[in-house]
MIVEXTI-820724 format. One record per atom (N, C-alpha, C, CB): residue number from 1; residue in one letter; chain; atom name; x, y, z. Coordinates in Angstrom, 1 decimal. Each point is the difference from the previous one (the first is absolute). Glycine has a CB too. Layout:
// MIVEXTI-820724
<NUM; "A"; "A"; "CA"; <X; Y; Z>>;
...
//
This chain:
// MIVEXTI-820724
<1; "X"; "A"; "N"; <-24.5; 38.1; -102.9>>;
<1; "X"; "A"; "CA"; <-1.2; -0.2; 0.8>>;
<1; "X"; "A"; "C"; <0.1; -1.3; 0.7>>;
<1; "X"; "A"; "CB"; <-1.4; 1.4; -1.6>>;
<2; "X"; "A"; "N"; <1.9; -2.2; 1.1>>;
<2; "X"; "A"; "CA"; <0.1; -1.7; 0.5>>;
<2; "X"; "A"; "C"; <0.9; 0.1; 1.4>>;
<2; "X"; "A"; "CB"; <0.1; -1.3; -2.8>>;
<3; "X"; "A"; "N"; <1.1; 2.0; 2.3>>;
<3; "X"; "A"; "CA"; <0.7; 0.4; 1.3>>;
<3; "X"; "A"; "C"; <-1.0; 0.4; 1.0>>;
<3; "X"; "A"; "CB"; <2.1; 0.7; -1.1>>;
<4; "X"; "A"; "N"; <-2.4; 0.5; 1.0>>;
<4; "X"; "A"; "CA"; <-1.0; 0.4; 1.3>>;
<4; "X"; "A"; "C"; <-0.3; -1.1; 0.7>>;
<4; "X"; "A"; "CB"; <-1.1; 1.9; -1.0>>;
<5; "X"; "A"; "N"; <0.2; -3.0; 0.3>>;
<5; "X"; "A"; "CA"; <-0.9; -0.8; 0.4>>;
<5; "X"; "A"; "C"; <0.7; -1.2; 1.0>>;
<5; "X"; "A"; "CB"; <-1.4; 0.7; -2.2>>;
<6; "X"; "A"; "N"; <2.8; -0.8; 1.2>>;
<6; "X"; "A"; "CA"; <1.0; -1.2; 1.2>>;
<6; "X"; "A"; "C"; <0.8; 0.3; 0.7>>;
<6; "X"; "A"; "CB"; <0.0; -1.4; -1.2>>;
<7; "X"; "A"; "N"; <-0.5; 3.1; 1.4>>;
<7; "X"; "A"; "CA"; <0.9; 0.7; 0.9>>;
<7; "X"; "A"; "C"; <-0.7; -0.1; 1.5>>;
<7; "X"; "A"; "CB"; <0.8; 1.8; -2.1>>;
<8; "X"; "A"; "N"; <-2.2; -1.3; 1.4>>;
<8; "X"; "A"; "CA"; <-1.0; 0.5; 1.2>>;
<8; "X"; "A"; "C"; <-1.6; -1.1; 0.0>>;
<8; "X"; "A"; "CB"; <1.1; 3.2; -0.5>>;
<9; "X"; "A"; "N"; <-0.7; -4.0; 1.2>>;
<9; "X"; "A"; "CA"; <-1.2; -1.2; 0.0>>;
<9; "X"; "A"; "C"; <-0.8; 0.4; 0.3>>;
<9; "X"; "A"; "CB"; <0.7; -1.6; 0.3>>;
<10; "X"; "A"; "N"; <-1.2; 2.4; 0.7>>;
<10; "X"; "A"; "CA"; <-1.2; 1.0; 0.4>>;
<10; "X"; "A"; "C"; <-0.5; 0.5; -1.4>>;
<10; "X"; "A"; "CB"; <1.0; 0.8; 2.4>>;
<11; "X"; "A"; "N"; <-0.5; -0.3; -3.6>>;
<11; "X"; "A"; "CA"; <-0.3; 0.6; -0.9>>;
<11; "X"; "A"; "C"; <-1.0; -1.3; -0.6>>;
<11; "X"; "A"; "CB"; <2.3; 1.9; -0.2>>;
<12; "X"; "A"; "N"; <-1.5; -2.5; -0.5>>;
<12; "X"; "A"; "CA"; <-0.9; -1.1; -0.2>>;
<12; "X"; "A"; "C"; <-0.9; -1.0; 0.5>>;
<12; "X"; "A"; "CB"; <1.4; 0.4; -0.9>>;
<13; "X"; "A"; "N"; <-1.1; -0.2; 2.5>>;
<13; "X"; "A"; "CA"; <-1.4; 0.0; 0.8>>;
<13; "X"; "A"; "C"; <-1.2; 0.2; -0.3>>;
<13; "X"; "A"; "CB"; <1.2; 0.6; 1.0>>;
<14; "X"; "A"; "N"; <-0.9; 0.6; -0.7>>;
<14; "X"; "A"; "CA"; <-1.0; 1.2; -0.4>>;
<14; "X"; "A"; "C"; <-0.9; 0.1; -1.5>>;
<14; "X"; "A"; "CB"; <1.9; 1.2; 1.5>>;
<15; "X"; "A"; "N"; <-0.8; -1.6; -2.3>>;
<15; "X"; "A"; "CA"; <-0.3; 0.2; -1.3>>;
<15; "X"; "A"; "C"; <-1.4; -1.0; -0.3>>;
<15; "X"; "A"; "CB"; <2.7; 0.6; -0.7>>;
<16; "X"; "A"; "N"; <-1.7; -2.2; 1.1>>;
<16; "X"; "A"; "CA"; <-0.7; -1.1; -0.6>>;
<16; "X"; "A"; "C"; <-1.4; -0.3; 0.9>>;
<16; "X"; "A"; "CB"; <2.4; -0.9; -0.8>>;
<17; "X"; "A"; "N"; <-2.2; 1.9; 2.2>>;
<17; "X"; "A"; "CA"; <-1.8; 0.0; 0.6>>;
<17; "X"; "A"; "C"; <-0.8; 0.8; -0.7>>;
<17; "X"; "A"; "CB"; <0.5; -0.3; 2.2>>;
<18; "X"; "A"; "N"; <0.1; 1.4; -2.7>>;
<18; "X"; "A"; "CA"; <-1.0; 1.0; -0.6>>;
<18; "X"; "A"; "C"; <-0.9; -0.8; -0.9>>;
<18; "X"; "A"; "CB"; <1.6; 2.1; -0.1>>;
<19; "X"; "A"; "N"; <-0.6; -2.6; -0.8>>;
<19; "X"; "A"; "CA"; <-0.1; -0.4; -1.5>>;
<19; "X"; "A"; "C"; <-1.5; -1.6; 0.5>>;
<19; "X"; "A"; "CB"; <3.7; 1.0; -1.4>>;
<20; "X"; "A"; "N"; <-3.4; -1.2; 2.4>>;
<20; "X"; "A"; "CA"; <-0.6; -1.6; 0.1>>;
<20; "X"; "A"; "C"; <-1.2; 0.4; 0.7>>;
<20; "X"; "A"; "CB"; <2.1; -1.8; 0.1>>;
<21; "X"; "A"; "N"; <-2.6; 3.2; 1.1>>;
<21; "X"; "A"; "CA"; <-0.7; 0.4; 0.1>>;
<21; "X"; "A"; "C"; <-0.9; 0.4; -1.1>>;
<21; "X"; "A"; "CB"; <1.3; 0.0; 1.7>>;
<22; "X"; "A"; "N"; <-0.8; 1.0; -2.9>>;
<22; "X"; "A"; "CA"; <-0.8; 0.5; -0.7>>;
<22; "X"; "A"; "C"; <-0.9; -1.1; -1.1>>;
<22; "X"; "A"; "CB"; <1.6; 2.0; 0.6>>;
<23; "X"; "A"; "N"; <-0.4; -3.5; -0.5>>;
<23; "X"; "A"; "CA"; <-0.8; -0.8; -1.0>>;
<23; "X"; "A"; "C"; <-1.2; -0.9; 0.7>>;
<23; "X"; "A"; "CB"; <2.2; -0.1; -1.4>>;
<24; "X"; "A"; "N"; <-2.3; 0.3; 2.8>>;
<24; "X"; "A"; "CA"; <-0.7; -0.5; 0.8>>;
<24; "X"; "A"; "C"; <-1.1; 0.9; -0.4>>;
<24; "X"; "A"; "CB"; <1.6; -1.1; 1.6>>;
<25; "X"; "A"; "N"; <-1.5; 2.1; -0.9>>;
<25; "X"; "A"; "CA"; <-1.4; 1.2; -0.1>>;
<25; "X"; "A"; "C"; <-0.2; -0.1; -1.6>>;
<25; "X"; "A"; "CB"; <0.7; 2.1; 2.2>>;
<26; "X"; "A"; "N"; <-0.4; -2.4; -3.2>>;
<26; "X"; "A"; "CA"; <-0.6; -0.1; -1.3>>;
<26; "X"; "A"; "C"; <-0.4; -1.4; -0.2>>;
<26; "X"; "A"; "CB"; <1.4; 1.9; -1.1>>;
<27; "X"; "A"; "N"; <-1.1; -2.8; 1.7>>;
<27; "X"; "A"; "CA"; <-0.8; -1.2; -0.2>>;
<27; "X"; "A"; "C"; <-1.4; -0.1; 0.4>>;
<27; "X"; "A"; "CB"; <2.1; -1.0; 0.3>>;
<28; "X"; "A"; "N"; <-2.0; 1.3; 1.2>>;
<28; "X"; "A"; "CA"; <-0.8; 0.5; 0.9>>;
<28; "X"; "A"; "C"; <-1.6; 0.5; -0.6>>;
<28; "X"; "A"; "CB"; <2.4; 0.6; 1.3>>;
<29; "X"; "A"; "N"; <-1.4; 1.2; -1.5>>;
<29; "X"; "A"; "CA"; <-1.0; 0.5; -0.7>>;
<29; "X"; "A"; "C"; <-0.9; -0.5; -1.5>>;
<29; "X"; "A"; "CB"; <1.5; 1.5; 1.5>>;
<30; "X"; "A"; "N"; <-0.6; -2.4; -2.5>>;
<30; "X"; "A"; "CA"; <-0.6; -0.7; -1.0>>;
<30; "X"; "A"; "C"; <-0.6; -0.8; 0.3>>;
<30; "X"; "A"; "CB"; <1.1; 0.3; -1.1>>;
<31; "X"; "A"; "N"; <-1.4; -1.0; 2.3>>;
<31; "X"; "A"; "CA"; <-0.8; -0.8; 0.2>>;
<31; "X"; "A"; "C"; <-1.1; 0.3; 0.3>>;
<31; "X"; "A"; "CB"; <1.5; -1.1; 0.3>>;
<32; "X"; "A"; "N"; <-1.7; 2.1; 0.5>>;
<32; "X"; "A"; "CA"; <-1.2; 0.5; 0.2>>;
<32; "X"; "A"; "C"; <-1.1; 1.0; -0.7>>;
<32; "X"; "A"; "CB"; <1.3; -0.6; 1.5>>;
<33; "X"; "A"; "N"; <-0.7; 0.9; -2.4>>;
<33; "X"; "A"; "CA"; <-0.1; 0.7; -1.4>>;
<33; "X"; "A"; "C"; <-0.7; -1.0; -0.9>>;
<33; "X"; "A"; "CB"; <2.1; 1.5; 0.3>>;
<34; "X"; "A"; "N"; <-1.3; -2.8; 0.0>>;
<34; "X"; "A"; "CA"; <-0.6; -0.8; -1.2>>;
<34; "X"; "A"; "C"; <-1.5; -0.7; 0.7>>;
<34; "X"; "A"; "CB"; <2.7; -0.6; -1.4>>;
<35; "X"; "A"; "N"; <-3.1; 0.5; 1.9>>;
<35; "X"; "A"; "CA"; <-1.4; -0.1; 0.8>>;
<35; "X"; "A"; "C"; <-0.2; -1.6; 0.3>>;
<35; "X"; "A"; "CB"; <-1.3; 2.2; -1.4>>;
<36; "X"; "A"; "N"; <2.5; -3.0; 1.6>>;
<36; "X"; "A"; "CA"; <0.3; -1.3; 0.0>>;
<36; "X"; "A"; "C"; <-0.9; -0.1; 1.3>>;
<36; "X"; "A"; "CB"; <2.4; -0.4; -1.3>>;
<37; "X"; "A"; "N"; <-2.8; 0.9; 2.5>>;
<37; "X"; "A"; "CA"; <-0.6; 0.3; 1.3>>;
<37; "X"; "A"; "C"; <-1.3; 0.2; -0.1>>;
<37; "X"; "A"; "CB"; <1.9; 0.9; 0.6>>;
<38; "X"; "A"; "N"; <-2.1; -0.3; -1.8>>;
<38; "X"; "A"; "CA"; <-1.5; 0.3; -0.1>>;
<38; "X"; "A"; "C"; <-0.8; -1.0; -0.9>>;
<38; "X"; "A"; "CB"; <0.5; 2.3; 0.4>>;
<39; "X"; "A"; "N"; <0.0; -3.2; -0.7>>;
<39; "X"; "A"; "CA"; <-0.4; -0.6; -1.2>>;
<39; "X"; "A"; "C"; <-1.5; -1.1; 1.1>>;
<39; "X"; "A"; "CB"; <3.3; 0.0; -2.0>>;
<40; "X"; "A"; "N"; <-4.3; -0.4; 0.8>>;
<40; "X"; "A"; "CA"; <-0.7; -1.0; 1.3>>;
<40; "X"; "A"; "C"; <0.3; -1.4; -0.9>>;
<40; "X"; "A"; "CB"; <-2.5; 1.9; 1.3>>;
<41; "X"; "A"; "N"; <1.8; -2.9; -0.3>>;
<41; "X"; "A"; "CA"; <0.0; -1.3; -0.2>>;
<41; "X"; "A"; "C"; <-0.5; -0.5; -1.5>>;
<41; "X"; "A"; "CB"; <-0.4; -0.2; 2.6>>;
<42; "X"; "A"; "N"; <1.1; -0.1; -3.3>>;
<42; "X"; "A"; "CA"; <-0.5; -0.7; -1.7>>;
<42; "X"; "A"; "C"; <-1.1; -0.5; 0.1>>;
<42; "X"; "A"; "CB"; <1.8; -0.6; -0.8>>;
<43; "X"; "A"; "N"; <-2.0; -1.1; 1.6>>;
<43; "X"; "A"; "CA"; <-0.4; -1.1; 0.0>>;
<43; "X"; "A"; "C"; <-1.4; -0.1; 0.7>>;
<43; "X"; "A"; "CB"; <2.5; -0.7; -0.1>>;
<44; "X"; "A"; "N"; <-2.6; 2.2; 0.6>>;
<44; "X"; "A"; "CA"; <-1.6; 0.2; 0.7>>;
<44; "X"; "A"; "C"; <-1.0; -0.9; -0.5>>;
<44; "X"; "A"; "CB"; <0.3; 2.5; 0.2>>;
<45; "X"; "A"; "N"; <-0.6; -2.4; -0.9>>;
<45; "X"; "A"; "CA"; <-1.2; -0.6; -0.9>>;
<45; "X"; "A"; "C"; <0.1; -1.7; 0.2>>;
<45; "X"; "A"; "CB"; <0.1; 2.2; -1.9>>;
<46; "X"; "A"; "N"; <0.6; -2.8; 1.6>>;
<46; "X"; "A"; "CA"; <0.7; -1.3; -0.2>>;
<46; "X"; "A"; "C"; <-0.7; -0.9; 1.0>>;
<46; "X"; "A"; "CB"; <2.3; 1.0; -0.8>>;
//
């Protein structure tokens, strides 16, 4: 399999955008899941 990869750089191209796209779209998406956006101001009162 390693061969392929230092055979065909397009392969690993390809590969290593998939792979860095999908960790993107799961950061992404955990962040907005975790309601860090919706949260309000603590210190209102103060």
């Amino acid at each position: 399999m390693r061969q392929f990869f230092t055979t065909h750089p397009w392969a690993s191209f390809t590969l290593r955008t998939a792979v860095y796209v999908v960790i993107i779209l799961a950061l992404v998406y955990l962040y907005g899941y975790s309601g860090v956006s919706n949260s309000k101001f603590i210190y209102n009162e103060f």
